[in-house]
C-alpha positions, 0 to 999 in steps of 0.5 A, spaced: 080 232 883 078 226 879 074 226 873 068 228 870 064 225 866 057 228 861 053 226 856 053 232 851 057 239 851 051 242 853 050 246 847 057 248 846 062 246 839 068 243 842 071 241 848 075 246 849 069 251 847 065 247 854 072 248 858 073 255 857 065 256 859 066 251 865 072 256 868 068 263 866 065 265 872 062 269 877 062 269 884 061 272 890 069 272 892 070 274 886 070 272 878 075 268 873 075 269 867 079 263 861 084 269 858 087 264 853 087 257 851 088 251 847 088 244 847 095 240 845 094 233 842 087 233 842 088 230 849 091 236 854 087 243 854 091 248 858 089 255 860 090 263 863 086 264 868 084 270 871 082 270 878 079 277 881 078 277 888 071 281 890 073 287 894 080 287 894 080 287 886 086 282 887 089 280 881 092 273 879 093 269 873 094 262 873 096 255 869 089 250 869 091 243 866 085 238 863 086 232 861 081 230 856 076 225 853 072 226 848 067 221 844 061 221 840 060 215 840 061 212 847 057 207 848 054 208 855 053 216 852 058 218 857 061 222 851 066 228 855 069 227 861 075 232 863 080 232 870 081 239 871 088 241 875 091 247 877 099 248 876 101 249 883 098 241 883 104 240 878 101 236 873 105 231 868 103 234 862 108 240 860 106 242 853 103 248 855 104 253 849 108 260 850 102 264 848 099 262 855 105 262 860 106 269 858 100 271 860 101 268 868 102 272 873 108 271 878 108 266 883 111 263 889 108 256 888 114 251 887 110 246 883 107 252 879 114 254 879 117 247 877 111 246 871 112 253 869 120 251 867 118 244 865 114 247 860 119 253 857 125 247 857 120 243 852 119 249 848 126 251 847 127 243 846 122 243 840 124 250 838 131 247 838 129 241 834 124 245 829 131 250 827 135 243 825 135 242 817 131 236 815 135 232 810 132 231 803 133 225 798 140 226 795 143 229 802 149 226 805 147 227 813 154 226 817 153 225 825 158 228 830 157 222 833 157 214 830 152 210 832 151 203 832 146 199 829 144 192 830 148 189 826 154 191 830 157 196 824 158 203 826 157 209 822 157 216 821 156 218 815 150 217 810 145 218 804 138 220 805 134 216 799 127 216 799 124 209 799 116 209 796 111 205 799 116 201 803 117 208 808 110 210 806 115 216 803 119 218 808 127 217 808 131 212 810 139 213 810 145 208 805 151 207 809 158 208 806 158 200 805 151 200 802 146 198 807 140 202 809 138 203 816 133 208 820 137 214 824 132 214 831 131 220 833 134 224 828 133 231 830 135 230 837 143 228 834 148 233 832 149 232 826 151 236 819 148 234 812 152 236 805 147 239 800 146 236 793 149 242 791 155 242 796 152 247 801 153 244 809 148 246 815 149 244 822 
């Protein structure tokens, strides 16, 4: 499905409050109902949708994925617009939070399959990366593996120092010979990182 555009919620607060809205229904085949939902980045709202067929009273919860835009102050009035697609459609965006992927009902779809799996993948790759230690100015972070920089040297071993208003109070790393560099992507590196006071985390 493409996108959707509007001029206004329709009365209601905030995009997700419209999405949750738009997928709340009833029918004459049956009622959907949004069981849970949250919008991930401002930009991808993900859902439980629970769908009960009439007569039978068939009950599935499925995965809905919207990609959204919203802005107030757009200057044709088009301030909302969304494209709504389910998870047998195997949508690209697989931040789906936890909470919402517990509530969904077995399936035999591949692509719902395949999404559902991309999704609880990132959840432990972010959970993984959140368990990590964060250096503090004053540690010393050792890589298991050396990384080489730009100037050609390679290292392993470094000190964290805090540079203010150059690194907008971030870190940067002083090697053994001196030089500072940046470590890209830290937390996705193996690393342990030796305490001011002598205690080491991995």
């Amino acid at each position: 499905m493409g996108w959707l555009y509007m001029r206004s919620l329709e009365g209601h607060a905030t995009p997700k409050a419209y999405l949750d809205a738009q997928f709340t229904y009833d029918r004459d085949t049956g009622r959907s109902r949004v069981l849970a939902s949250s919008v991930v980045g401002r930009r991808t709202y993900y859902a439980a949708v629970e769908w009960i067929s009439a007569g039978t009273e068939a009950r599935e919860v499925w995965g809905l994925v919207c990609l959204v835009r919203h802005n107030p102050r757009d200057r044709e009035g088009l301030v909302f617009g969304y494209k709504d697609m389910s998870e047998s459609m195997g949508p690209c965006e697989s931040d789906c939070p936890a909470r919402i992927l517990d509530l969904l009902t077995a399936t035999d779809n591949t692509n719902a399959l395949a999404w559902r799996e991309r999704c609880r993948s990132g959840l432990a790759l972010r959970a993984g990366r959140s368990a990590k230690p964060t250096p503090k100015p004053g540690d010393v972070v050792v890589l298991a593996e050396p990384l080489l920089f730009r100037d050609g040297r390679t290292f392993s071993r470094f000190e964290a120092i805090s540079l203010p208003g150059r690194n907008r109070g971030g870190l940067v790393y002083r090697s053994e010979l001196g030089g500072l560099y940046r470590i890209p992507k830290l937390k996705d590196r193996v690393y342990l990182i030796e305490r001011k006071a002598g205690r080491s985390h991995a």
